[in-house]
TIPASE-529250 format. One record per residue: residue in three letters; residue number from 1; z, y, x of N, C-alpha, C in turn. Coordinates in nm, 2 decimals. Layout:
% TIPASE-529250
- marmar; mivo; n.up; n.north; n.east; ca.up; ca.north; ca.east; c.up; c.north; c.east
- ALA; NUM; Z; Y; X; Z; Y; X; Z; Y; X $
...
***
This chain:
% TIPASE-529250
- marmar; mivo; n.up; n.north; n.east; ca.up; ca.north; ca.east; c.up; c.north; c.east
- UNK; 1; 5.83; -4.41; 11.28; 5.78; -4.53; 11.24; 5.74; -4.52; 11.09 $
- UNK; 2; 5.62; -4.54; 11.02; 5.56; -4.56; 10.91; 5.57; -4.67; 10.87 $
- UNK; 3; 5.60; -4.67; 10.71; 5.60; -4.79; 10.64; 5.51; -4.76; 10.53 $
- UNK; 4; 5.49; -4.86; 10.46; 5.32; -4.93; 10.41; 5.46; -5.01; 10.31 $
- UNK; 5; 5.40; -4.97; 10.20; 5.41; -5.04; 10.08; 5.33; -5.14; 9.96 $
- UNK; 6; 5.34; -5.18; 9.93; 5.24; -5.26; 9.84; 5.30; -5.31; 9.70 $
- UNK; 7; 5.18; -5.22; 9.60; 5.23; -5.21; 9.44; 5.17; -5.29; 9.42 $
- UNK; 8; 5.20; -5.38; 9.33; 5.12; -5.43; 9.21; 5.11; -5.43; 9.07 $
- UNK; 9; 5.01; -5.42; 8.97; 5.05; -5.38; 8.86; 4.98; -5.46; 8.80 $
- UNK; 10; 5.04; -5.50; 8.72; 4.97; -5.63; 8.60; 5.03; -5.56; 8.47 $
- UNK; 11; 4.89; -5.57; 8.39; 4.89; -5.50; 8.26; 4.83; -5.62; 8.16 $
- UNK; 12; 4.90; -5.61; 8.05; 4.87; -5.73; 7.96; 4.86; -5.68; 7.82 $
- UNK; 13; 4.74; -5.69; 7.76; 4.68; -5.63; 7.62; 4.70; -5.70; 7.53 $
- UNK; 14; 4.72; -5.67; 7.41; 4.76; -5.74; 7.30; 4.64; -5.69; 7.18 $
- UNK; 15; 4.53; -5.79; 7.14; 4.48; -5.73; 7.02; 4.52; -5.84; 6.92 $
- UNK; 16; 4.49; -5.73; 6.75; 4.51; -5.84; 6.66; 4.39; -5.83; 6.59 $
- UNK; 17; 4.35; -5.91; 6.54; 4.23; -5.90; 6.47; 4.29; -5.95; 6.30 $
- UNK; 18; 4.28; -5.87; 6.20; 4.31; -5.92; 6.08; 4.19; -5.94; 6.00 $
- UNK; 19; 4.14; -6.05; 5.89; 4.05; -6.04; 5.88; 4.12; -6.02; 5.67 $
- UNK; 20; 4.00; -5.89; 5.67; 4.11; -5.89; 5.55; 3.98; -5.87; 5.41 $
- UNK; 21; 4.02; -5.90; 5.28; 3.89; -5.85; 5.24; 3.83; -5.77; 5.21 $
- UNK; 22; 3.72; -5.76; 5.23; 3.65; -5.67; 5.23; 3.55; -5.67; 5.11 $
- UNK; 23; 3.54; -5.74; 5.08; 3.43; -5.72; 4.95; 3.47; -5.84; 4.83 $
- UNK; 24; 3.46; -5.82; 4.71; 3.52; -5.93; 4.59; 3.40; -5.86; 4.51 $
- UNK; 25; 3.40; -5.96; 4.41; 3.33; -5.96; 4.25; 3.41; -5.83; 4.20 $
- UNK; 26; 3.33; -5.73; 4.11; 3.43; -5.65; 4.03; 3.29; -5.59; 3.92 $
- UNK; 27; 3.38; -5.55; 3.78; 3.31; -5.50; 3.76; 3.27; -5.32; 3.77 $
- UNK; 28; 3.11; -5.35; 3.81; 3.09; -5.17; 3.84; 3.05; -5.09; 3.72 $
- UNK; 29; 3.15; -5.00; 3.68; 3.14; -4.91; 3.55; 2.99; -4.88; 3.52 $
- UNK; 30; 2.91; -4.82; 3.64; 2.77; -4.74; 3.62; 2.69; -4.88; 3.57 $
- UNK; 31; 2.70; -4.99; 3.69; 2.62; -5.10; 3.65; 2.59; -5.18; 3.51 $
- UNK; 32; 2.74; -5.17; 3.51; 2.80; -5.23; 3.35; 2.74; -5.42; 3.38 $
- UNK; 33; 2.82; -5.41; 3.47; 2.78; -5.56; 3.49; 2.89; -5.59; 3.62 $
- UNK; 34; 2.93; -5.77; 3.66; 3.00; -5.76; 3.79; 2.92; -5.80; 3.86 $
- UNK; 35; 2.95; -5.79; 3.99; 2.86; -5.69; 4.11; 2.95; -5.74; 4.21 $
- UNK; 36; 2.87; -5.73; 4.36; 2.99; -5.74; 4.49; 3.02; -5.57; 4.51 $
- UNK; 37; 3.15; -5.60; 4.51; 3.23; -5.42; 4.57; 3.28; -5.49; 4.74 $
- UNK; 38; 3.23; -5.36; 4.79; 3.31; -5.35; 4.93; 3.34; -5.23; 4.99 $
- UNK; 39; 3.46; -5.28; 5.07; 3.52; -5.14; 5.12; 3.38; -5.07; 5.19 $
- UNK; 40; 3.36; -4.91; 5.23; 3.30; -4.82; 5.25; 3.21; -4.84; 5.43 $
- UNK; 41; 3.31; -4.86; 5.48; 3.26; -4.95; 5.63; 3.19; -5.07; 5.63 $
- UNK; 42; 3.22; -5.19; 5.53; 3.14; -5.29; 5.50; 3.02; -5.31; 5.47 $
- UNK; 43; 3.00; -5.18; 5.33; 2.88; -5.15; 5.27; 2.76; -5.05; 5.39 $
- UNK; 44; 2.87; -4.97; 5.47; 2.72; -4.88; 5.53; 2.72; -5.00; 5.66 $
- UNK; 45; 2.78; -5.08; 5.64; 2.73; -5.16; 5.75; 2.62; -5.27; 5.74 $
- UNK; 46; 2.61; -5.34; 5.62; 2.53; -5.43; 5.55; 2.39; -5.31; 5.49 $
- UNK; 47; 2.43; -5.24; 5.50; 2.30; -5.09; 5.43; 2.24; -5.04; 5.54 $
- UNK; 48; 2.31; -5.07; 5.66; 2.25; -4.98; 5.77; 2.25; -4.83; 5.79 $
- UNK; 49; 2.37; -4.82; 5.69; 2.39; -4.64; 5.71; 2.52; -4.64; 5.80 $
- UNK; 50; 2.58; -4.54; 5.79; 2.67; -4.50; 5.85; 2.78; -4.49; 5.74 $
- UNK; 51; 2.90; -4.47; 5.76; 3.01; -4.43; 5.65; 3.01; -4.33; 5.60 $
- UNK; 52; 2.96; -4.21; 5.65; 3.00; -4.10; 5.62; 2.88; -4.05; 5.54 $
- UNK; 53; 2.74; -4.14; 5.56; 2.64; -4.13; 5.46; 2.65; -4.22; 5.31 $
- UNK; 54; 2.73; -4.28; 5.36; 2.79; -4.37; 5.21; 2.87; -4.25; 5.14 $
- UNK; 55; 2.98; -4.18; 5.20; 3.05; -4.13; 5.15; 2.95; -3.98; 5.06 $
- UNK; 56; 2.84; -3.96; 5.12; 2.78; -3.87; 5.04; 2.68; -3.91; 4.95 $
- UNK; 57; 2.63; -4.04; 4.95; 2.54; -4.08; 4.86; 2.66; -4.09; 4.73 $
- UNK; 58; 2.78; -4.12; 4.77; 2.86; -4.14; 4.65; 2.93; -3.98; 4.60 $
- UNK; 59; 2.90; -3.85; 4.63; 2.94; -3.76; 4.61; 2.77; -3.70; 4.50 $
- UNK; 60; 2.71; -3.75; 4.57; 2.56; -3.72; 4.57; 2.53; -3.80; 4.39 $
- UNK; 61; 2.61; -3.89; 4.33; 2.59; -3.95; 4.23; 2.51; -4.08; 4.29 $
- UNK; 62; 2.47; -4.13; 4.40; 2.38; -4.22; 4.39; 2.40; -4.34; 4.43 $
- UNK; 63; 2.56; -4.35; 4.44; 2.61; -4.49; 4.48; 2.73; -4.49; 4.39 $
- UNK; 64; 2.76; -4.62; 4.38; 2.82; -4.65; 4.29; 2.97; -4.69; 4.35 $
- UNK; 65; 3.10; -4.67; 4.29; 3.24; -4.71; 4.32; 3.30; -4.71; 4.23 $
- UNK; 66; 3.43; -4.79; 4.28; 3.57; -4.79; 4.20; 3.67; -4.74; 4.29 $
- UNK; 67; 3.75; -4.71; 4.22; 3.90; -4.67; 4.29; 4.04; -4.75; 4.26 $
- UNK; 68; 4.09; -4.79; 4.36; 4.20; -4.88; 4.30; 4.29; -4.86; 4.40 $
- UNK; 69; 4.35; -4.91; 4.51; 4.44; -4.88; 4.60; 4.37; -4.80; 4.70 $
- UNK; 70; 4.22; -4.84; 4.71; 4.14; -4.78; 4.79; 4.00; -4.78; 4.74 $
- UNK; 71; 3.91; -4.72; 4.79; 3.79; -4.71; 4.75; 3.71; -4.84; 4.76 $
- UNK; 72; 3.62; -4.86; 4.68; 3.54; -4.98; 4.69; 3.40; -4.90; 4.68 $
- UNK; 73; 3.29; -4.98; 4.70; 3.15; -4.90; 4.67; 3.04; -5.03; 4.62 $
- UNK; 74; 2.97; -5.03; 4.51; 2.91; -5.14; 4.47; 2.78; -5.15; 4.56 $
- UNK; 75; 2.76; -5.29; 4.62; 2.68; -5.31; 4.72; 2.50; -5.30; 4.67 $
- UNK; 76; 2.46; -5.34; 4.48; 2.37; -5.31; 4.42; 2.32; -5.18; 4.39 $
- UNK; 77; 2.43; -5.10; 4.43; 2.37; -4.91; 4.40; 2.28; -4.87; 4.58 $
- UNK; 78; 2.32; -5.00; 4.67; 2.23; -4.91; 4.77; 2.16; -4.98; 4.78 $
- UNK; 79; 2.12; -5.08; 4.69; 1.97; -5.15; 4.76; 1.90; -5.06; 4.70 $
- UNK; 80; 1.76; -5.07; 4.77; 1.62; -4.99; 4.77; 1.61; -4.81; 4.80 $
- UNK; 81; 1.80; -4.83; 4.85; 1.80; -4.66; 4.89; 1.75; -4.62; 4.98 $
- UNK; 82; 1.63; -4.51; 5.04; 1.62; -4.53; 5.20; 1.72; -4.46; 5.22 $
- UNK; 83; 1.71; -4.48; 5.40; 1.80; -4.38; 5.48; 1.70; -4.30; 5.52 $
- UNK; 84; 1.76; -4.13; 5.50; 1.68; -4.04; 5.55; 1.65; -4.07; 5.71 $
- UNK; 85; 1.65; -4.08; 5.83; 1.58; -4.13; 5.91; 1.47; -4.23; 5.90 $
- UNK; 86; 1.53; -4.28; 5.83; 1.36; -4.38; 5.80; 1.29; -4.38; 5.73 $
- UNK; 87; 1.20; -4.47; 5.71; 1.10; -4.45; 5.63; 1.08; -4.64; 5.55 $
- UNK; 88; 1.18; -4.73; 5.63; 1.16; -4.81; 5.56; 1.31; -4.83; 5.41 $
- UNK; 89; 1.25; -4.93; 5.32; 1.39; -4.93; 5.25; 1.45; -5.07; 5.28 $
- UNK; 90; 1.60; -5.00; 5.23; 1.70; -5.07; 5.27; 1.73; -5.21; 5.22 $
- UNK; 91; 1.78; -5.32; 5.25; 1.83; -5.44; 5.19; 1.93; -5.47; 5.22 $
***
């Protein structure tokens, strides 16, 4: 005689979403003026780059940051930057 069982499985997801900030007034050293700073994901997101092309435009001299508990990147150093894929500039 065969027996037949029957599992059930209920799975229950928990996300959090913090909304934390991400960009403030500061002053940017290069600029010599205050300016919006944003963390590094914010900025290549509003720039249309990627992070990791933020992170070299700011190795590259051509973006502007501060350092404080974490990096910040001034959102005025990448306007009119292009991105090498494109050909149009950035806003």
């Amino acid at each position: 005689m065969k027996r037949k069982a029957e599992i059930t499985l209920e799975f229950v997801e928990t996300i959090v979403v913090r909304q934390r900030n991400e960009s403030f007034q500061a002053f940017c050293p290069f600029c010599r003026r205050t300016v919006e700073m944003s963390i590094p994901s914010s900025a290549a997101s509003s720039a249309g780059l990627t992070e990791r092309e933020i992170f070299r435009r700011i190795e590259r001299g051509e973006a502007h940051f501060i350092e404080a508990p974490t990096l910040f990147v001034c959102k005025d150093s990448l306007t009119g930057l292009k991105d090498p894929r494109s050909k149009d500039l950035l806003r």
